[in-house]
N, C-alpha and C positions, 0 to 999 in steps of 0.2 A: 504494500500500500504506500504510496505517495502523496505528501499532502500537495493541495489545487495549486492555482492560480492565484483565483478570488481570494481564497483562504489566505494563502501569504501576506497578500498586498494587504489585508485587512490591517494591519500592523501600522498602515500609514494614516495620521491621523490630520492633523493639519486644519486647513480652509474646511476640509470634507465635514470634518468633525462637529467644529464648531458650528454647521450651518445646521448639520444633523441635533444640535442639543437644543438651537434655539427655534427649529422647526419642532420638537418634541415638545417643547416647552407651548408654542402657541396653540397647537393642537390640542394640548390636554387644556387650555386656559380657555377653548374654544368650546370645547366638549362640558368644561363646566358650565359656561353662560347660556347654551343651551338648555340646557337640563334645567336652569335657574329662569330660564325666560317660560318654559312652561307651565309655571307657577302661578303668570298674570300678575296684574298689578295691586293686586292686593297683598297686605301684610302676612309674611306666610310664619309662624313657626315651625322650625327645623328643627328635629329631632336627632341627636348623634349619627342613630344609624344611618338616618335618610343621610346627612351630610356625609356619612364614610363610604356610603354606597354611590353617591354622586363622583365622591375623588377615586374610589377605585373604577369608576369603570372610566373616566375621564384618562386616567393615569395607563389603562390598556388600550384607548386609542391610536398613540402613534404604532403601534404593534400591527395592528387591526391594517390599520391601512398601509403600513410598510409590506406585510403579506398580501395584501392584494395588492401591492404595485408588485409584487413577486408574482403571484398567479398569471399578472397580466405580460408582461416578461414573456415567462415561460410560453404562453398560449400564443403568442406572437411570434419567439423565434421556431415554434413548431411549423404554425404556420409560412414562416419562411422557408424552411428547410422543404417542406412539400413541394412548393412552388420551384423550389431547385431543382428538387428532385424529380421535375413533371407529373406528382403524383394530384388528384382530385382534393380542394380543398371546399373548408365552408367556416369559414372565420364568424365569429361571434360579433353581433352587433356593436358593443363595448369597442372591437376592436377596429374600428371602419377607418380613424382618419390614420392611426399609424397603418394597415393594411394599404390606404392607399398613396401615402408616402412613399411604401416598400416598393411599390410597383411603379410608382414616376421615377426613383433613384434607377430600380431594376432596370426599366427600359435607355434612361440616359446616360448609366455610370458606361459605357462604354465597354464594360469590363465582360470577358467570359470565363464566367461561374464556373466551376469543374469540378465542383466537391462542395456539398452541404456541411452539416453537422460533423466537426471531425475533433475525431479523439487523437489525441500526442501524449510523448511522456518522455522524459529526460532522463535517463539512468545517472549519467556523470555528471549531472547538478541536482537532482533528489527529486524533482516534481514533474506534473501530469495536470491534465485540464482537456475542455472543450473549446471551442471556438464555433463558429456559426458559419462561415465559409472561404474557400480558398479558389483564387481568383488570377487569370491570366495577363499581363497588362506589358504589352510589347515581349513578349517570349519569356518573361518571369513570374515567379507564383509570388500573388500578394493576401497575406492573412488579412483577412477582413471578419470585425466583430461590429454584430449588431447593439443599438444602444435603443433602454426607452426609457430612459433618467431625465433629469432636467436639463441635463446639458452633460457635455463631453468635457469630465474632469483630469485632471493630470496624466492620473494613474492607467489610463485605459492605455498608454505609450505604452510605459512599463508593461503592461498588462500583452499587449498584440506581439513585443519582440520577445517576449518568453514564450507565448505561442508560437514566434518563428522561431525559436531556437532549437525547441521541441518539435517541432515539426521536421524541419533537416537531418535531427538524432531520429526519428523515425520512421521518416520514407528516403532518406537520403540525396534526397534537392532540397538548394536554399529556400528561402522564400525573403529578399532582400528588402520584400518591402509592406508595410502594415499600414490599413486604413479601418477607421472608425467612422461607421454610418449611427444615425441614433433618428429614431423614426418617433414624431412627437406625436401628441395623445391626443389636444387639444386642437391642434389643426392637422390636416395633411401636408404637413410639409416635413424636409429631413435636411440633417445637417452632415458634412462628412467634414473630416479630418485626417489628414495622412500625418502620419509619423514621421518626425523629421530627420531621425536616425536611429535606427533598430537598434544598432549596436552600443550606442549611448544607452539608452534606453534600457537595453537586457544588461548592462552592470546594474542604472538606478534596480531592476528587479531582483538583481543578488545580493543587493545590498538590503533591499527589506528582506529577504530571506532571511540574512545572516541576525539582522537585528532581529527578527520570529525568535530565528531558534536561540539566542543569545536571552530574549526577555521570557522564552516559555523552558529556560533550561534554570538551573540549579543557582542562583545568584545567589544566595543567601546561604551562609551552616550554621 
């Protein structure tokens, strides 16, 4: 067993972090005033439980919804992989305007797809992972990862050239170059981003490795 990709880079915390605590924060401070606005305007007395039953489930909403931005993810890049794969699709309502982002990029990125869903793994640097698909772009294979986040953050570099790296350790072609497509939810439009250098890029990824295994090893006796 090998640990991921995702997994590793989790380690980096940063801009990501802080937007993820004060997004947690508004969410649960939302979920309260909710709950407090079905009350009406009339003077209510609050009873302990009712108030600890208000912050506990306020307190489980960024969860709630961080899993279904996960659900919806997953059910998107399924459906992409279909569409690679020529296989018959029937994408869920939820998912229309990334669905038809995926298909405007599809038809204009230029690029010929040759492999959907692909598994890799690195034996001489310790990790393995998926990717979403690998692509031809003047006679060289470019790892491409789908995104359906808010936006295309640092890590996703890091992220695509450990996917190239692993990929050469496992079919034995390079793949010199890494783009990140991120198909939005709200509108049908997409963003892409190409990496500006893989090999830059796959040190910053063995360096958050190294720090992983440094902060999840034995620091203290």
């Amino acid at each position: 067993l090998l640990p991921g990709v995702t997994g590793t880079l989790s380690i980096i915390g940063g801009e990501k972090t802080q937007k993820l605590i004060g997004w947690a924060k508004k969410e649960s401070l939302a979920s309260v005033k909710r709950e407090l606005m079905k009350m009406g305007p009339d003077p209510v007395l609050l009873e302990p439980d009712t108030i600890d039953g208000i912050i506990s489930r306020a307190s489980k909403k960024p969860k709630d919804i961080l899993e279904a931005a996960a659900s919806y993810g997953s059910r998107l890049h399924d459906h992409c992989d279909r569409v690679i794969k020529g296989l018959p699709v029937s994408p869920e309502s939820d998912l229309e305007n990334s669905v038809l982002a995926f298909q405007d990029w599809f038809k204009a990125s230029g690029l010929e797809i040759v492999l959907g869903d692909t598994a890799v793994a690195s034996i001489t640097n310790g990790y393995g992972g998926k990717f979403d698909a690998v692509a031809v772009k003047d006679g060289q294979y470019v790892i491409v990862d789908f995104k359906t986040s808010s936006g295309i953050r640092e890590e996703a570099a890091l992220q695509a050239a450990a996917y190239g790296r692993a990929f050469e350790e496992t079919y034995g072609v390079s793949a010199p170059e890494g783009l990140i497509v991120r198909f939005d939810k709200l509108t049908p439009t997409f963003e892409t981003k190409w990496v500006k250098d893989m090999d830059e890029a796959f040190q910053g990824f063995l360096a958050a490795k190294k720090l992983q295994t440094i902060v999840t090893g034995a620091l203290f006796t």
